[in-house]
Biopython code that builds the backbone (N, CA, C, O; Angstrom):
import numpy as np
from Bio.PDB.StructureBuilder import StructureBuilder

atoms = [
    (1, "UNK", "N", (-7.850, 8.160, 2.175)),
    (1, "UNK", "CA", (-8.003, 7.460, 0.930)),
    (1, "UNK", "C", (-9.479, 7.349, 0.560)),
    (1, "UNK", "O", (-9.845, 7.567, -0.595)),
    (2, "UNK", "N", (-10.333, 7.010, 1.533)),
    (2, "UNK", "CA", (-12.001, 6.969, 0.883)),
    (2, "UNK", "C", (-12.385, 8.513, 1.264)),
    (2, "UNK", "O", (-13.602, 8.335, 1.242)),
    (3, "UNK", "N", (-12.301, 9.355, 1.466)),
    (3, "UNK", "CA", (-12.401, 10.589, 0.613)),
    (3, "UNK", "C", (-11.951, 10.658, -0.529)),
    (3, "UNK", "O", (-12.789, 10.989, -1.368)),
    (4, "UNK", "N", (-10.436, 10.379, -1.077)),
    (4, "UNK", "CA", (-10.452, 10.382, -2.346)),
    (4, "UNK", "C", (-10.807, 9.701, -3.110)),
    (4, "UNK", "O", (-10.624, 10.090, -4.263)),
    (5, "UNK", "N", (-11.402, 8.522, -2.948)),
    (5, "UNK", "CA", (-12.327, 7.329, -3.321)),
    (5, "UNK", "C", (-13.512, 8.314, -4.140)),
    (5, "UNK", "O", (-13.688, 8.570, -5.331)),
    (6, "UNK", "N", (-14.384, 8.819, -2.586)),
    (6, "UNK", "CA", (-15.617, 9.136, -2.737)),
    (6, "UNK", "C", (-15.204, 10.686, -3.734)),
    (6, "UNK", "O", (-15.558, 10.581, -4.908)),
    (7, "UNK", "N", (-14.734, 11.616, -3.482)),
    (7, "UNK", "CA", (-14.751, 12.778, -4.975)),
    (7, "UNK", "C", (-13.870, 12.263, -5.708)),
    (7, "UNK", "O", (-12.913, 13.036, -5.726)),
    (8, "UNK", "N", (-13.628, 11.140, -6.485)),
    (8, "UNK", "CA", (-12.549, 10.892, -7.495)),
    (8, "UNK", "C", (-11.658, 11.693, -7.960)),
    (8, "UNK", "O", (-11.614, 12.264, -9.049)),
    (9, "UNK", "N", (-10.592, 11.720, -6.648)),
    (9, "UNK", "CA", (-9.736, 12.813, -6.690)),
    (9, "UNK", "C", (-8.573, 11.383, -7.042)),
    (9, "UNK", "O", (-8.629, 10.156, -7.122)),
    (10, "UNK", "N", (-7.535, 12.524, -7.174)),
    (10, "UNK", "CA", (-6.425, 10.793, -7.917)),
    (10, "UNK", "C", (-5.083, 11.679, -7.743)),
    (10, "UNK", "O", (-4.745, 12.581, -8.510)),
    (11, "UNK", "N", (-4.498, 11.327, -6.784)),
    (11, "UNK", "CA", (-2.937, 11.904, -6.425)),
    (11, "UNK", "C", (-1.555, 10.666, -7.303)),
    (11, "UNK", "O", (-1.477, 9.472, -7.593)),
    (12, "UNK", "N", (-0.780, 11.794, -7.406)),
    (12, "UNK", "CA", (0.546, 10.944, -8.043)),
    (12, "UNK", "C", (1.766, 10.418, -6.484)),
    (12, "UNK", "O", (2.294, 10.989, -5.530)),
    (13, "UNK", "N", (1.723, 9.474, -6.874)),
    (13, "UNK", "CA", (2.965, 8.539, -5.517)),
    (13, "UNK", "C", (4.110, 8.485, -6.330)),
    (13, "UNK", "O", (4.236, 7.608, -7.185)),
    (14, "UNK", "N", (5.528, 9.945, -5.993)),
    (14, "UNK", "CA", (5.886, 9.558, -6.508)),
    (14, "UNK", "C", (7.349, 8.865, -6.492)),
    (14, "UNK", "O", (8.393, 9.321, -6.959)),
    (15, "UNK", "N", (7.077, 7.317, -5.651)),
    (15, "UNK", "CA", (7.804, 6.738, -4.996)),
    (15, "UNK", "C", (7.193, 5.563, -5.649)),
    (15, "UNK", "O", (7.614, 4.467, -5.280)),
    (16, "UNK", "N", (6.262, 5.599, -6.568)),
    (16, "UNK", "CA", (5.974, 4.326, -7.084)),
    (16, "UNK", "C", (6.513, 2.955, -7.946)),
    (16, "UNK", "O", (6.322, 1.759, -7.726)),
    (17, "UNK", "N", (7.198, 3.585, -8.917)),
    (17, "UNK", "CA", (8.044, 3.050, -9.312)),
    (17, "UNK", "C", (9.066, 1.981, -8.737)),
    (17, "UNK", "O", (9.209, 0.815, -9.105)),
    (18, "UNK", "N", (9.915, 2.853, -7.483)),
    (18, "UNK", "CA", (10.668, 2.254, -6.838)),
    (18, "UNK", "C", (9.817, 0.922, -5.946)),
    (18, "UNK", "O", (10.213, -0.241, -5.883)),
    (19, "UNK", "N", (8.703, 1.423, -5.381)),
    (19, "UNK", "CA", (8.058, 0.759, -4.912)),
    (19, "UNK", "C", (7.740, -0.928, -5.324)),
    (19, "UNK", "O", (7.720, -1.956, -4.647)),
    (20, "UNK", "N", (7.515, -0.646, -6.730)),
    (20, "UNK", "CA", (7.220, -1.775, -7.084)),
    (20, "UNK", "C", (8.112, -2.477, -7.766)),
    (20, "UNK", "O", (7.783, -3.362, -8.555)),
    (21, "UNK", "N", (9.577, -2.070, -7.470)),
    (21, "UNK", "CA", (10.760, -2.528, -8.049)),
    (21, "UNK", "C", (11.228, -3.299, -6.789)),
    (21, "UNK", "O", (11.378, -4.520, -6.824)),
    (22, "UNK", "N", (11.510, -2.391, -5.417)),
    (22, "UNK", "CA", (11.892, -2.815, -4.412)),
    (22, "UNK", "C", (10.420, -4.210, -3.888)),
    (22, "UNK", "O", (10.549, -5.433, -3.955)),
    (23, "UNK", "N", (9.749, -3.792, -3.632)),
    (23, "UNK", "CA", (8.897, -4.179, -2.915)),
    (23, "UNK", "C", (7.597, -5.174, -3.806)),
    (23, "UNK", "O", (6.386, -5.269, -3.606)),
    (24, "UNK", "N", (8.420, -5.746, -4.729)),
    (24, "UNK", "CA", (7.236, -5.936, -5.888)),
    (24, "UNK", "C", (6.019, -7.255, -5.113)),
    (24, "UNK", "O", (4.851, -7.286, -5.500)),
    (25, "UNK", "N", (6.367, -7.913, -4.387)),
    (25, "UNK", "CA", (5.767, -9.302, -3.835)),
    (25, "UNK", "C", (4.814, -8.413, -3.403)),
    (25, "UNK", "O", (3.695, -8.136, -3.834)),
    (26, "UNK", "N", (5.551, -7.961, -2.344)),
    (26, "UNK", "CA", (4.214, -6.845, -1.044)),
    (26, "UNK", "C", (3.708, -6.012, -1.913)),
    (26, "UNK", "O", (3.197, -5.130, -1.223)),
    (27, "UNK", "N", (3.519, -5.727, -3.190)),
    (27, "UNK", "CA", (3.237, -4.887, -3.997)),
    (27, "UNK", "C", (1.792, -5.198, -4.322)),
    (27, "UNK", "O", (0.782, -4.558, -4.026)),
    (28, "UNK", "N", (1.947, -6.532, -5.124)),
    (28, "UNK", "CA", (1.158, -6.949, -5.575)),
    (28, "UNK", "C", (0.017, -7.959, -4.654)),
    (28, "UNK", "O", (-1.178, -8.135, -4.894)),
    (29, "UNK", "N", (0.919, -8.578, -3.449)),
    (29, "UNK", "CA", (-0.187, -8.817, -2.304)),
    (29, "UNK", "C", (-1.089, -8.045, -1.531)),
    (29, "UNK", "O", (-2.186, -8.447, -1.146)),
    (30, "UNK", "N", (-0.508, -6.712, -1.270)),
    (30, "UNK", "CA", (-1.387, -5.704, -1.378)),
    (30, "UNK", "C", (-2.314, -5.095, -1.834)),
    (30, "UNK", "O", (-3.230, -4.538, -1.230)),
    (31, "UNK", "N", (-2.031, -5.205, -3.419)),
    (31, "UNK", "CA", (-3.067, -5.087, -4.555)),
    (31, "UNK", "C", (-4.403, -5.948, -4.628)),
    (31, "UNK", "O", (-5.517, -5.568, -4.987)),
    (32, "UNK", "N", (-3.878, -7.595, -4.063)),
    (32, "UNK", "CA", (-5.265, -8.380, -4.082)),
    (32, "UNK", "C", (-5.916, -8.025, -3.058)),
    (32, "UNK", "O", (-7.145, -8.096, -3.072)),
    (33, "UNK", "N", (-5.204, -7.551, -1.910)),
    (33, "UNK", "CA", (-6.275, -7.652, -0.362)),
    (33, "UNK", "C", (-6.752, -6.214, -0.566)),
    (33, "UNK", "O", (-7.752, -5.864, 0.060)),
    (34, "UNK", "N", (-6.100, -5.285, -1.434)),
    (34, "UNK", "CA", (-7.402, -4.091, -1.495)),
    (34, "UNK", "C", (-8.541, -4.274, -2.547)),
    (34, "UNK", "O", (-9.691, -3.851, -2.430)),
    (35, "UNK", "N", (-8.032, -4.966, -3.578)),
    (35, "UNK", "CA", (-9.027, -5.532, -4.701)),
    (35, "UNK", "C", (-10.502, -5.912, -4.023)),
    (35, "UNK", "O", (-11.613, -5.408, -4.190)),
    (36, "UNK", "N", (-9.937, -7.269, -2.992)),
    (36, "UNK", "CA", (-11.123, -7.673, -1.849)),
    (36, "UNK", "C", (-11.724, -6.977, -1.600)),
    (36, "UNK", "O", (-12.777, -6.828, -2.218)),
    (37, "UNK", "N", (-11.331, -6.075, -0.424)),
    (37, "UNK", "CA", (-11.857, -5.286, -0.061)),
    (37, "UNK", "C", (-12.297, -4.483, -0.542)),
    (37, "UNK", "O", (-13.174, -3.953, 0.140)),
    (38, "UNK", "N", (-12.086, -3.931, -1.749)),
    (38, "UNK", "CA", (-13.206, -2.727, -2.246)),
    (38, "UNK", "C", (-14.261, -3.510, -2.848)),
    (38, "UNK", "O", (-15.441, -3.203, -2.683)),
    (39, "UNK", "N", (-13.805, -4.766, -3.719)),
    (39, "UNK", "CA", (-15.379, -5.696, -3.978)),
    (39, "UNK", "C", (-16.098, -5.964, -2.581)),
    (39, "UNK", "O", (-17.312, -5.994, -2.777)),
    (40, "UNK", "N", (-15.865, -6.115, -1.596)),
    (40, "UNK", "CA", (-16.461, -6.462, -0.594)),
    (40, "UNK", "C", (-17.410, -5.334, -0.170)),
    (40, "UNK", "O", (-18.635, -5.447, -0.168)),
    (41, "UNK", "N", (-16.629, -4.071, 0.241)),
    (41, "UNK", "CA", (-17.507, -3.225, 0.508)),
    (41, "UNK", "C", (-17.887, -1.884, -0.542)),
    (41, "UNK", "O", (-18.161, -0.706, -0.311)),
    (42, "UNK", "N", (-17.810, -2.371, -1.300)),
    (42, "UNK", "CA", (-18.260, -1.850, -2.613)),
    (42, "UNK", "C", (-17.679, -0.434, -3.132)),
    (42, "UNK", "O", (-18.469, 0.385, -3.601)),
    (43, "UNK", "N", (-16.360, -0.158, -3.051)),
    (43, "UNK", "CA", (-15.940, 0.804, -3.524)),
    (43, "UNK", "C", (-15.142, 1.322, -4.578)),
    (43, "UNK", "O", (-14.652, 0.506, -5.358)),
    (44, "UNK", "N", (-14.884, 2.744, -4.768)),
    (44, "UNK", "CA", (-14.540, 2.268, -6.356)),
    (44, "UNK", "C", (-13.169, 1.517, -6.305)),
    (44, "UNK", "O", (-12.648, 1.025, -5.304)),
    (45, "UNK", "N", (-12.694, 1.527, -7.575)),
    (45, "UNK", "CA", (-11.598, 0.548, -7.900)),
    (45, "UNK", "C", (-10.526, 1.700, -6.917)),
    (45, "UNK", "O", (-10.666, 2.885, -6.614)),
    (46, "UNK", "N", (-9.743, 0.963, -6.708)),
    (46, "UNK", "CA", (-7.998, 2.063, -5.697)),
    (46, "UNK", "C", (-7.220, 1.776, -6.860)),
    (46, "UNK", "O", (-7.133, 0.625, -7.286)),
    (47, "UNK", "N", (-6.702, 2.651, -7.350)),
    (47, "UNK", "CA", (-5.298, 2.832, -8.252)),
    (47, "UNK", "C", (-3.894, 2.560, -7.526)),
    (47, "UNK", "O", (-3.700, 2.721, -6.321)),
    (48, "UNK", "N", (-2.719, 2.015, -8.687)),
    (48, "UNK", "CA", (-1.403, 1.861, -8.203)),
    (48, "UNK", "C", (-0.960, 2.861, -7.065)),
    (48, "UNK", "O", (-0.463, 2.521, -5.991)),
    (49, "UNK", "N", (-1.236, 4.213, -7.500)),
    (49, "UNK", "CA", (-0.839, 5.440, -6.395)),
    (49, "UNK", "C", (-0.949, 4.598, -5.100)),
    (49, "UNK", "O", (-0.086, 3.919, -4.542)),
    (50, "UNK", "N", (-2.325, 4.838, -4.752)),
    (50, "UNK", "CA", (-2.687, 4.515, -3.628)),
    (50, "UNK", "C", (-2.514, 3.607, -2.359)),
    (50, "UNK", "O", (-2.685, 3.787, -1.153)),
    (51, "UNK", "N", (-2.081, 2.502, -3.176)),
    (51, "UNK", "CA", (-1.886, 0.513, -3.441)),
    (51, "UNK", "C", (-0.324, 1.112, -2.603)),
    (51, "UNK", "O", (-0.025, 0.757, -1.463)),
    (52, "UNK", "N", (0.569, 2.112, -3.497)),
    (52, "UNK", "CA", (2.031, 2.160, -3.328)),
    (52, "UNK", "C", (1.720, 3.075, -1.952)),
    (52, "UNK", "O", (2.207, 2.539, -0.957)),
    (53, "UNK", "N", (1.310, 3.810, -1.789)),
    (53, "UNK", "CA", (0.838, 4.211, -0.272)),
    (53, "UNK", "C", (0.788, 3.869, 0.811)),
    (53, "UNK", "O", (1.314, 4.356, 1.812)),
    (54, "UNK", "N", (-0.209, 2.519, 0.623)),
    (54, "UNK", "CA", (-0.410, 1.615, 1.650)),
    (54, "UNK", "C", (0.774, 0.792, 2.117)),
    (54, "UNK", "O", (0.928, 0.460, 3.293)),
    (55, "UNK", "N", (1.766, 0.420, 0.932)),
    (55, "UNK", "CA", (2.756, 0.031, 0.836)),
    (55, "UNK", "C", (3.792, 0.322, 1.844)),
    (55, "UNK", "O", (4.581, -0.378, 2.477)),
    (56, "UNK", "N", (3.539, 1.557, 1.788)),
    (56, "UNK", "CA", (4.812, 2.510, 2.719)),
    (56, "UNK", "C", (4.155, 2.349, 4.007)),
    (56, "UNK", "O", (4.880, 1.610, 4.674)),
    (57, "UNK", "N", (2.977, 2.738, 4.770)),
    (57, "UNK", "CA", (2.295, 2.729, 5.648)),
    (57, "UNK", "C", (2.752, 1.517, 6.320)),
    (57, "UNK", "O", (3.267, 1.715, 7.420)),
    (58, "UNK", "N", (2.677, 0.162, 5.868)),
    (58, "UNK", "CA", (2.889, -1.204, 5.664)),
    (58, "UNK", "C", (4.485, -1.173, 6.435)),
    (58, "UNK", "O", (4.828, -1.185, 7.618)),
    (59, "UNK", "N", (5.201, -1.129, 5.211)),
    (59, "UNK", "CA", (6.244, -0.702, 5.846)),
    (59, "UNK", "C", (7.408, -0.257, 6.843)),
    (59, "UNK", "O", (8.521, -0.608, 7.235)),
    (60, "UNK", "N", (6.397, 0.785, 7.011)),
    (60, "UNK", "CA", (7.013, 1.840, 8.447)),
    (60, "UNK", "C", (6.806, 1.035, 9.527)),
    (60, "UNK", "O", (7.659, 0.835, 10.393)),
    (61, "UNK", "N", (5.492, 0.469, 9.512)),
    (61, "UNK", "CA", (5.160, -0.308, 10.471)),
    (61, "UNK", "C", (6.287, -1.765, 11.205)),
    (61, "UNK", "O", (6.692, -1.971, 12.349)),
    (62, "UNK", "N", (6.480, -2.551, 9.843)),
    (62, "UNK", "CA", (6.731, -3.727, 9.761)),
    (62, "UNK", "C", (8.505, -2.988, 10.456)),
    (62, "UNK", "O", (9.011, -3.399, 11.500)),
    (63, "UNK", "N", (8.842, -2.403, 9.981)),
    (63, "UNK", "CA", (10.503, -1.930, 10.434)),
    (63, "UNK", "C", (9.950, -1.373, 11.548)),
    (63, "UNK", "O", (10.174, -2.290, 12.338)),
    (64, "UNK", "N", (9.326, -0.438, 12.260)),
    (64, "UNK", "CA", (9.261, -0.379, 13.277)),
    (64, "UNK", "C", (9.560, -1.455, 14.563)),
    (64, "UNK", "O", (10.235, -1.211, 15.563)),
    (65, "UNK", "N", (8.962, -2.519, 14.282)),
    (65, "UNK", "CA", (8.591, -4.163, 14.975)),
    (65, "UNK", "C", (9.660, -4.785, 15.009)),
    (65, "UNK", "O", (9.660, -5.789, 15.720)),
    (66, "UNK", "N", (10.576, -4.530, 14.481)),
    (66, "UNK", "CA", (11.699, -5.422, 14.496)),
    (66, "UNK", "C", (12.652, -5.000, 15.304)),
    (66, "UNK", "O", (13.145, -3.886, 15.483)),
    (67, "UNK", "N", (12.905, -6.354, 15.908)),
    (67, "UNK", "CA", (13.876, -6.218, 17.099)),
    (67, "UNK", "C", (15.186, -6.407, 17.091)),
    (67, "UNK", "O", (15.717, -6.905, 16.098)),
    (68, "UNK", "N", (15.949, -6.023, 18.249)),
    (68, "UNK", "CA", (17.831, -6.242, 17.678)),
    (68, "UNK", "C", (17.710, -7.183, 18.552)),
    (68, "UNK", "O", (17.153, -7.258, 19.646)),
    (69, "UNK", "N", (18.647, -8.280, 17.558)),
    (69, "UNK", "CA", (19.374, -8.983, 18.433)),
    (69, "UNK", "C", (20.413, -8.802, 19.551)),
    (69, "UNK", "O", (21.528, -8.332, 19.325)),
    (70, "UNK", "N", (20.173, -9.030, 20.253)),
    (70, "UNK", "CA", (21.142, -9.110, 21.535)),
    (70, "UNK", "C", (22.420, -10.078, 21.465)),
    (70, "UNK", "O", (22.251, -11.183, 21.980)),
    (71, "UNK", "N", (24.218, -9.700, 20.654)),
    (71, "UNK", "CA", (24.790, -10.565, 20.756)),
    (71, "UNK", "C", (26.024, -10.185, 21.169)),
    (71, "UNK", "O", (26.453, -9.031, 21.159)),
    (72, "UNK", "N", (26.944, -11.759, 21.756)),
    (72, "UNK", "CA", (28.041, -10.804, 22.472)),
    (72, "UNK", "C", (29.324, -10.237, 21.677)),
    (72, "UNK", "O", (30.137, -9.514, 22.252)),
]
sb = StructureBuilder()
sb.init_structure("model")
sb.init_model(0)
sb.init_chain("A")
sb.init_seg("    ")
for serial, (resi, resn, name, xyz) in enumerate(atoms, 1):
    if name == "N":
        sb.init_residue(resn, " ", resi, " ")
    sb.init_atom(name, np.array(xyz, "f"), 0.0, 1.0, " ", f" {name:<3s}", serial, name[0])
structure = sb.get_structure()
């Protein structure tokens, strides 16, 4: 992503939509903590694409972690 930051290259996500239909909370909480962070360390603005990216990344993760219950 900061390669495409740094040559303002700009890819289409195109899972975005859904993204922010399904997932709209984590959507947009996502959106502020990259907002931060690029004011923080000074980079350019990140577009929805990207935002919906992280999203999935996010994601995979968070379902990964989850555990089965054990019942009889």
């Amino acid at each position: 992503m900061l390669n495409r930051l740094d040559n303002h290259i700009n890819i289409n996500n195109n899972l975005l939509d859904q993204i922010k239909i399904e997932y709209s909370a984590m959507f947009q909480a996502v959106k502020r903590a990259i907002k931060q962070l690029a004011s923080k360390y000074n980079l350019s603005e990140v577009d929805d694409n990207e935002i919906g990216f992280f999203n999935t990344c996010i994601l995979q993760v968070s379902l990964r972690n989850i555990r089965s219950i054990s019942t009889l």
